[in-house]
C-alpha angles and dihedrals in degrees: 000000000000115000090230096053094050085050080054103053091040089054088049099052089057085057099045090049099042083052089047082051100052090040091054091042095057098044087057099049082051087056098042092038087051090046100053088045085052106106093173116061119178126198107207088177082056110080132169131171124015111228127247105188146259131256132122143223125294102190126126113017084013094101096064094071085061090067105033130116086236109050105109085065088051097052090044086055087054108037112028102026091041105026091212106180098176113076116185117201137178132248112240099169109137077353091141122260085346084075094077087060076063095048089045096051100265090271092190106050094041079051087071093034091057092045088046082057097049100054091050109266123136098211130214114215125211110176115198140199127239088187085235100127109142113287095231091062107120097241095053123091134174121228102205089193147011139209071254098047099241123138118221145136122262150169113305120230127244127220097279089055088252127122127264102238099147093050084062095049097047081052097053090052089057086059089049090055087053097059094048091039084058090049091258120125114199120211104184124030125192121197096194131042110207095347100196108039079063099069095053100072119124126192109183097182103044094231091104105069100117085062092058116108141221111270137203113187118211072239148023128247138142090289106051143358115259121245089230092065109038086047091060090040094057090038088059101045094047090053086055095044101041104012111192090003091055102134109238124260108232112215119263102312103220142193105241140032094247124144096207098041092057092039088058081053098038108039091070087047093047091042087050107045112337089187100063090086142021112178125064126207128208142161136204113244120124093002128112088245088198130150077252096053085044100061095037091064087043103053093047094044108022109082095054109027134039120242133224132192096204097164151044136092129183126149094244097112107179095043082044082062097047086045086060099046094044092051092053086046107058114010097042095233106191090201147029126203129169125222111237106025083178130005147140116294109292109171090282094305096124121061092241134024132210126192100220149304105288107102092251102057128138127258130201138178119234133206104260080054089068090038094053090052093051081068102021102050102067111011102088139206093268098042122133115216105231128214118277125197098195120189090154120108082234126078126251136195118168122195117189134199123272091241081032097243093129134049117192119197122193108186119183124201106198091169137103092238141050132276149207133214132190118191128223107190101157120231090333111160099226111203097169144001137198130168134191116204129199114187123195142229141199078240108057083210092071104048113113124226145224094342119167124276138202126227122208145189092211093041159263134275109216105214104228114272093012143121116219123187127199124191112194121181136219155180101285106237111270093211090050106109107196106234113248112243115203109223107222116182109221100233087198084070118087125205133206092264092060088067124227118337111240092267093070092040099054087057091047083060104048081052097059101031077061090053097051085049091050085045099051084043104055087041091056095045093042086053092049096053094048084051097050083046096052096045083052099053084048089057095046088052089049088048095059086032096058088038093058088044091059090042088056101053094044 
């Protein structure tokens, strides 16, 4: 090779690399420049809690959607919009004249378990008491008047002046029995709705009683039973009943979201068996419900139990949004139900709203319907919350997949300006992206609901009072192996092909044993009526008989 051409090429390499330099040089000041402009850094390899689900309760008014002419649409809003997985429902059993929905299969609320099936959900069933079991049941008695001065129902005592714990549990295996025998398996059952809110109750003229409710003290004295007891009396009993299909006992669900109110019901229950539990249900009425509050239930709770939120309702929607990130965030709630999943029309509280009972009437979404999908749609049961290093004026809560092939962001913008976001995910290899936006409204009429959004590498801008989801997808993680779940039937659980459980035959029975009744009745007064006919008939043919005799022989 020519001396001048090596001279050349040489020339030429140091060109080449100082151009590979410079452009290194660059790509790493982007990345460091983009880096340092990220607010918003998220830790996939930093997991917390392990989700549970969404859903709501479908109680009173639930039960008109069942026989509309819309329904289908309903349960499409709820269960393939939504996704909810967690269906609350309420115990009727000896509730009055709501008993005989129990007697009869709960035809309404196996109406929402079947169409969850059927689109694919595998629900999760908590089944809670309202305490309003009829009041001349033997293990009910009524305490007109405490050392406080409040009026409510508790347990009654036996002979031997103890309560009768294990009347109510056999009870509430009986309740138990009603739903399977419906097709319906329970998974949590709660004893007790809002424990503490019942014993508070104060009838001064002694005209309310039938107002007062069903109360489970943190302790017992002369007055009422104490919660402890009566939850390890109905978690034994349902081991023995149902053994490893026993549904689960939630702990003390109780009204607000206060640390030391659930501590005074949970300590004697811990003390006791801290294994018969190990979820606690709470709602948030009456409670701070502050980041602060949060944290202080999580952080007392969190590490040995799981939480769940099962109650509230309000028609704030965008604060509704931030409630539910910040409960997530620092007190590590596993679940997150809403109060009323379909009722009457209430000012836009409920998720969907029905206009009566009549077939035709009229549903509606609501708001908190669309708030609670911006959480509910894509973050699954299975779902780890991630770590989240938040210098933006917006809050923000991440949940990932279980393999990590998907990332979902809800960001919530409870400002009154705008905001921008810029994400940090690492070296994430992003293969797709979709977002879904709501944006408030001082009238709640004129939000707008579940519009498209954007997301973007070099951020987002949050629109003021808005949630906004985004859903980013991911190379699952090679090394990831999926747990086998062993699938168990619950032989306690009938289903449609068994036929009807004794109760309903017994009332099958009773029908037909009346018809045949009816039937021999109206036979044996049809034929004595035709007898009395026909003997007066005989009568009336005597009569002119005897008459023409008597002409004759005039």
């Amino acid at each position: 090779m020519k001396k001048g051409k090596v001279i050349y090429l040489k020339h030429m390499s140091r060109v080449l690399a100082a151009v590979l330099a410079v452009a290194l040089s660059v790509s790493c000041m982007s990345c460091f420049a983009f880096a340092e402009d990220a607010n918003v850094t998220i830790d996939m390899d930093t997991t917390y809690q392990t989700i549970d689900g969404f859903g709501a309760s479908y109680t009173w008014y639930s039960d008109w959607l069942t026989t509309n002419v819309n329904a289908e649409q309903g349960y499409d809003w709820i269960f393939n919009d939504a996704e909810f997985n967690i269906l609350r429902f309420r115990d009727l059993n000896h509730v009055g004249e709501e008993y005989g929905q129990a007697l009869l299969g709960y035809p309404a609320y196996s109406g929402y378990y079947q169409a969850a099936v059927e689109r694919g959900i595998d629900p999760i069933v908590l089944v809670t008491s309202w305490g309003q079991y009829d009041r001349d049941l033997d293990f009910v008695a009524f305490t007109e008047l405490d050392d406080e001065g409040h009026t409510y129902y508790t347990l009654a005592k036996d002979e031997n002046g103890e309560y009768m714990y294990d009347e109510l549990a056999d009870f509430c295996v009986e309740s138990i029995q009603l739903f399977f025998d419906a097709g319906i398996p329970v998974d949590y059952f709660s004893i007790s709705n809002e424990t503490e809110l019942q014993g508070l109750h104060i009838d001064e003229q002694g005209n309310a009683r039938a107002e007062a409710g069903f109360y489970f003290g943190p302790d017992e004295n002369e007055y009422h039973c104490a919660y402890w007891k009566a939850h390890l009396a109905v978690y034994e009993a349902f081991q023995e009943a149902f053994g490893e299909f026993a549904p689960k006992i939630t702990g003390a669900e109780v009204m607000a979201d206060t640390a030391s109110i659930m501590k005074e019901y949970l300590d004697p229950l811990i003390e006791a068996d801290p294994d018969s539990f190990d979820t606690i249900a709470h709602h948030l009425y009456g409670s701070a419900n502050t980041p602060q509050s949060y944290a202080e239930v999580g952080e007392m709770f969190s590490d040995d139990y799981k939480l769940w939120q099962t109650e509230w309702y309000l028609n704030e929607y965008i604060n509704h949004a931030e409630k539910m990130a910040n409960e997530f965030i620092y007190e590590n709630v596993n679940a997150y139900l809403y109060w009323n999943g379909v009722w009457t029309m209430d000012v836009g509280n409920c998720l969907i709203e029905i206009g009566g009972a009549d077939a035709d009437a009229s549903i509606q979404r609501n708001g908190n319907h669309y708030v609670m999908m911006h959480f509910s749609k894509y973050v699954k049961n299975g779902y780890q919350r991630v770590d989240v290093q938040n210098d933006s004026n917006s809050t923000v809560v991440a949940f990932k997949a279980p393999d990590s092939s998907r990332l979902v962001i809800v960001a919530v913008n409870n400002t009154q300006e705008a905001d921008n976001l810029v994400f940090d995910l690492g070296d994430v290899e992003i293969t797709s992206t979709l977002g879904h936006r709501t944006i408030g409204n001082e009238n709640r009429f004129k939000y707008e609901y579940w519009l498209d959004a954007e997301y973007s590498e070099d951020g987002v801008e949050l629109p003021a009072q808005s949630v906004t989801t985004y859903v980013i997808d991911m190379p699952a993680d090679p090394d990831y192996v999926a747990p086998v779940v062993e699938e168990k039937v619950n032989p306690f659980v009938k289903t449609p092909s068994e036929g009807p459980d004794t109760t309903t035959i017994i009332i099958i029975a009773a029908a037909a044993v009346v018809v045949v009744v009816l039937v021999v009745v109206i036979i044996a007064v049809s034929a004595s009526k035709k007898k009395k006919k026909a003997v007066a008939s005989q009568g009336d043919s005597g009569s002119d008989q005897g008459t023409d005799a008597s002409a004759e022989q005039s």
